[in-house]
C-alpha positions as CSV (number, residue, x, y, z in Angstrom):
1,X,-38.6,205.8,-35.2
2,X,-35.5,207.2,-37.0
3,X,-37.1,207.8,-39.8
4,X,-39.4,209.8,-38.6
5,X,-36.6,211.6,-36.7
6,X,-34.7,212.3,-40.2
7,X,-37.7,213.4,-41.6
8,X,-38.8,215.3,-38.7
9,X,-35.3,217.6,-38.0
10,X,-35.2,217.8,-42.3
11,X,-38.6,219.1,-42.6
12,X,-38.0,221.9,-39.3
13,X,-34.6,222.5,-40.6
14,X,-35.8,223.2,-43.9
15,X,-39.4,224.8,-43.3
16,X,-41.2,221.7,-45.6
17,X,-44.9,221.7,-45.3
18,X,-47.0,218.5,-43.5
19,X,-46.8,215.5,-45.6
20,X,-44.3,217.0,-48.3
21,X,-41.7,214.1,-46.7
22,X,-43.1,211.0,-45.8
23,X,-41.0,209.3,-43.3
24,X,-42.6,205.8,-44.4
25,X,-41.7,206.4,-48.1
26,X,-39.9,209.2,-48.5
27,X,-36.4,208.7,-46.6
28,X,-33.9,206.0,-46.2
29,X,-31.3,205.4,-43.4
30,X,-27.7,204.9,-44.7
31,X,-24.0,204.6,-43.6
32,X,-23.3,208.0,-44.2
33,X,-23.6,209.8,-47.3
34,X,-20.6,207.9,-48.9
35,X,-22.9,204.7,-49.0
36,X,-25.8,207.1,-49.5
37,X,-24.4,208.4,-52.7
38,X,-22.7,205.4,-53.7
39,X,-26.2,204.0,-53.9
40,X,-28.4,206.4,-55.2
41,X,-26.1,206.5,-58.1
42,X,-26.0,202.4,-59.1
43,X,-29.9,202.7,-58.5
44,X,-30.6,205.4,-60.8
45,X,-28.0,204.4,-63.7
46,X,-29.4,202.4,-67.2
47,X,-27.3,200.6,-68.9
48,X,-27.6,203.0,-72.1
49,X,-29.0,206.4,-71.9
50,X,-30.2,208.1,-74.6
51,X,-28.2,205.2,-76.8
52,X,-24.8,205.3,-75.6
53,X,-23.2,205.0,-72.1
54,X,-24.5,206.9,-69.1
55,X,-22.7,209.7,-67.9
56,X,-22.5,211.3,-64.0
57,X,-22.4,215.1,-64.4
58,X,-20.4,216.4,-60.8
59,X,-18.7,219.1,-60.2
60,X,-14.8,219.4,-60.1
61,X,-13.2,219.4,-57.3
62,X,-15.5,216.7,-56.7
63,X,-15.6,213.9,-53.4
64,X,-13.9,211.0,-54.8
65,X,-17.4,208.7,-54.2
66,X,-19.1,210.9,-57.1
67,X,-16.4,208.9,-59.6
68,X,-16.7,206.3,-58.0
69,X,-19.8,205.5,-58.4
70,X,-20.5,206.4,-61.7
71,X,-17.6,204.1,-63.1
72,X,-18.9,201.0,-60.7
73,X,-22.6,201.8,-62.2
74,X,-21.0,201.7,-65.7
75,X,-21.5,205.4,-66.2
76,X,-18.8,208.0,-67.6
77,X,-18.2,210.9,-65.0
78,X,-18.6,214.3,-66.5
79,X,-16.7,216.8,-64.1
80,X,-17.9,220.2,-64.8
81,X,-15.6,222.5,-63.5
82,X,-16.3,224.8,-60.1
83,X,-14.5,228.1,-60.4
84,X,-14.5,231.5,-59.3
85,X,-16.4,232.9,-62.5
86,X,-19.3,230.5,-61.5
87,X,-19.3,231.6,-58.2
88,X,-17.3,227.8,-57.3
89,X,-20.3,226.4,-58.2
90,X,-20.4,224.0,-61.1
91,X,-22.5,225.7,-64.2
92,X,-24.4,222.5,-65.2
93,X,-26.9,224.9,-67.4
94,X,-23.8,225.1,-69.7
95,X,-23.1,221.5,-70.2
96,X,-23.7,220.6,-73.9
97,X,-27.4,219.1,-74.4
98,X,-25.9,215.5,-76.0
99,X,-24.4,214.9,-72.0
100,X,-27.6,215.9,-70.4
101,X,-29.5,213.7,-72.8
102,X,-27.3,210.6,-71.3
103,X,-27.1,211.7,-68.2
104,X,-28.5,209.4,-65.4
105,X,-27.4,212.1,-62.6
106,X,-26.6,215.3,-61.9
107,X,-24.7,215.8,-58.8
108,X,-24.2,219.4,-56.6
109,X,-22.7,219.8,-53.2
110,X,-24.0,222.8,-51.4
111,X,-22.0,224.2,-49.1
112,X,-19.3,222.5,-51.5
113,X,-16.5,221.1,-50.2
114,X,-14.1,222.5,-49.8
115,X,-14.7,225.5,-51.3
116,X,-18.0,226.4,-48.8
117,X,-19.9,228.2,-51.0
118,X,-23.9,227.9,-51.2
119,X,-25.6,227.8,-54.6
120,X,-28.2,230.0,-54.9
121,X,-32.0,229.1,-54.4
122,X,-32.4,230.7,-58.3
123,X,-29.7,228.5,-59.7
124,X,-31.2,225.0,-58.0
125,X,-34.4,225.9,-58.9
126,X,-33.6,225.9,-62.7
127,X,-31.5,222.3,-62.3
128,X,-34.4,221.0,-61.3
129,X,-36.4,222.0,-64.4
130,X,-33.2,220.9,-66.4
131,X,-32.5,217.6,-65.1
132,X,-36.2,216.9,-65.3
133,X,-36.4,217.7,-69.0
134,X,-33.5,214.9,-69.5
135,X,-35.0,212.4,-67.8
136,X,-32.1,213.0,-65.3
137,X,-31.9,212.2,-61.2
138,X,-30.8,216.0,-59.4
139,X,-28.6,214.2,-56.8
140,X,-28.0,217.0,-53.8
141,X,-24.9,216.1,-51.6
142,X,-25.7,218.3,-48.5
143,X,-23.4,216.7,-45.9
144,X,-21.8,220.6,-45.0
145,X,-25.6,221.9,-44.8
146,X,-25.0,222.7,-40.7
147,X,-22.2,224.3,-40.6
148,X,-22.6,228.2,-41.3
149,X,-21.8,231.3,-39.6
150,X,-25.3,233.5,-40.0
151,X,-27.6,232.2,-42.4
152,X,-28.5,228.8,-42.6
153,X,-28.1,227.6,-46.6
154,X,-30.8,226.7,-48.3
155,X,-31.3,223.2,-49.5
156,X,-32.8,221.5,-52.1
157,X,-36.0,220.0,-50.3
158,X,-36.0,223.8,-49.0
159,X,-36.6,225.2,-53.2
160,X,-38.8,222.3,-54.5
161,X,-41.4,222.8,-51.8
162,X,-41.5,226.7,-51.7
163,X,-41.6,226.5,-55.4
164,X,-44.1,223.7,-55.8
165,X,-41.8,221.9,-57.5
166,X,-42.2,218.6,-55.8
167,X,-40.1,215.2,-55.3
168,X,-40.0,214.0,-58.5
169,X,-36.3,212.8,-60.3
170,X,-34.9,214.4,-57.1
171,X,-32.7,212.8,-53.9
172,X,-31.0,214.8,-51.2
173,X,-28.0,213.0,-49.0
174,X,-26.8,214.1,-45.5
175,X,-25.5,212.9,-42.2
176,X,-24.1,213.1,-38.8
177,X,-21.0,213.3,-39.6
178,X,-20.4,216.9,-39.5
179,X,-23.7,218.2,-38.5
180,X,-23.0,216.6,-35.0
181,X,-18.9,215.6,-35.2
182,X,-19.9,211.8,-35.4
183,X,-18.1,210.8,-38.4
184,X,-17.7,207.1,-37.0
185,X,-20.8,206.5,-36.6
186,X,-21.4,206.1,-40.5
187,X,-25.2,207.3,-39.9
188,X,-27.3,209.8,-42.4
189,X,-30.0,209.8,-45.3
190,X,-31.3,209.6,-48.5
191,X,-34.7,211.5,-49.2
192,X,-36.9,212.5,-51.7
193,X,-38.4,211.0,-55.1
194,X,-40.8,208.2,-53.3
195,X,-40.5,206.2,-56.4
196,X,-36.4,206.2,-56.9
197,X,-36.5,205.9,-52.6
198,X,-38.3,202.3,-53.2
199,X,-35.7,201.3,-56.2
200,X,-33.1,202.1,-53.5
201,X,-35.0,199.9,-50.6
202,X,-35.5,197.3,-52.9
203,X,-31.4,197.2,-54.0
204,X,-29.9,197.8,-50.6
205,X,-32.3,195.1,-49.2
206,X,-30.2,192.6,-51.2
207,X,-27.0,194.7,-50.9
208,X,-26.2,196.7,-47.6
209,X,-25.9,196.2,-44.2
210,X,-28.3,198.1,-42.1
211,X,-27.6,200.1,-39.3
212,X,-27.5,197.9,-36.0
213,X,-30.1,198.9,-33.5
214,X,-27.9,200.6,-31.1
215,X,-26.8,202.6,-33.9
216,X,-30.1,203.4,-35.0
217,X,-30.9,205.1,-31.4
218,X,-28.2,207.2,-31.0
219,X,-29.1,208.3,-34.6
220,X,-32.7,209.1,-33.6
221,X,-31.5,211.3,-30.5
222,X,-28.8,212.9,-32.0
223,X,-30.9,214.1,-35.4
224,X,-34.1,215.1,-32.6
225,X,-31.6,217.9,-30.8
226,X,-30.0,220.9,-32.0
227,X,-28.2,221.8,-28.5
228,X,-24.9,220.0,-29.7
229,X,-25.4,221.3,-33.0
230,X,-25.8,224.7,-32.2
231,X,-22.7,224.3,-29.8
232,X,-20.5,222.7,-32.8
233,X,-21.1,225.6,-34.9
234,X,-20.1,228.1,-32.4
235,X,-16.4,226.1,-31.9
236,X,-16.1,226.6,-35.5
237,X,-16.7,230.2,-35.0
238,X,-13.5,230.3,-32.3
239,X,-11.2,228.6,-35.3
């Protein structure tokens, strides 16, 4: 049931089309998108890339997980600097071709924290293409993706299905933390590629604690409404 709810409020949030996210093999529950992100990165990192040592391209300022988990997976982090000339968005099209060709995973927050901006459709569009010629995992960190003032940001599910880009080499984070103020509830997602989702089943099987039941049902009814959501936002708007 709550994975069918993720799936559910991700594919009306993000206008996907029938069947483009399977809830049976296309989503994960996690503790949040710390242990979301922490995860996806030790499941998607070799121990050599390309010959040499895996690197973890993420922009800078960065959330401190991003580092994190590249040096526990063995990988170097890359930090790619987000400034005002690139729109505070890192430019990972400019990163020298040797990193991509060891890179395990690219990582972009949009909205970033904390500088709130929103990469454009455009720009994720081509990342895609380029982390998929280096045989490279586009890791989305969309935690921020509900709080906005007029237009809802687009998100990375959003561009690979309206471009027909598909799933492949691609996983998407985000939780309940701030789209409905339950930070303590250490509930969200990991979607996308079915074939990296099943690497990550099989390695938190052995490795996580799941979410307890009760957990898992306030999870379900909070992601199936968008009254509290709606009502969060306009708070925000007060500040």
């Amino acid at each position: 049931a709550l994975r069918r709810s993720m799936a559910g409020w991700a594919s009306r949030r993000f206008g996907l089309p029938d069947g483009f996210l399977d809830p049976e093999t296309g989503i994960l529950a996690a503790a949040g998108t710390r242990e979301a992100l922490f995860a996806a990165i030790q499941a998607v990192t070799p121990e050599r890339k390309d010959g040499a040592r895996p690197v973890v391209l993420m922009p800078n300022p960065f959330y401190q997980v991003y580092a994190g988990g590249a040096v526990m997976a063995g990988a170097e982090p890359v930090f790619v600097p987000a400034t005002a000339q690139d729109g505070f968005q890192p430019d990972l099209a400019a990163v020298d071709a040797g990193l991509w060709r060891r890179a395990s995973a690219a990582i972009i927050c949009s909205p970033a924290n904390p500088q709130g901006t929103v990469m454009p459709e455009d720009r994720m569009a081509a990342l895609i293409d380029l982390a998929r010629a280096h045989d490279a995992v586009l890791i989305a960190d969309e935690c921020y993706s509900e709080i906005w003032t007029d237009t809802p940001p687009v998100g990375l599910l959003e561009v690979a299905a309206r471009r027909g880009l598909g799933l492949d080499n691609l996983l998407v984070v985000n939780s309940l933390s701030k789209r409905s103020g339950a930070p303590g509830l250490r509930a969200g997602f990991i979607a996308g590629d079915p074939r990296l989702i099943a690497g990550l089943l099989r390695m938190r099987t052995y490795s996580t604690g799941f979410l307890a039941p009760p957990l898992m049902a306030a999870a379900t009814a909070l992601w199936d409404d968008e009254d509290h959501v709606a009502a969060g936002r306009a708070r925000y708007r007060q500040c």
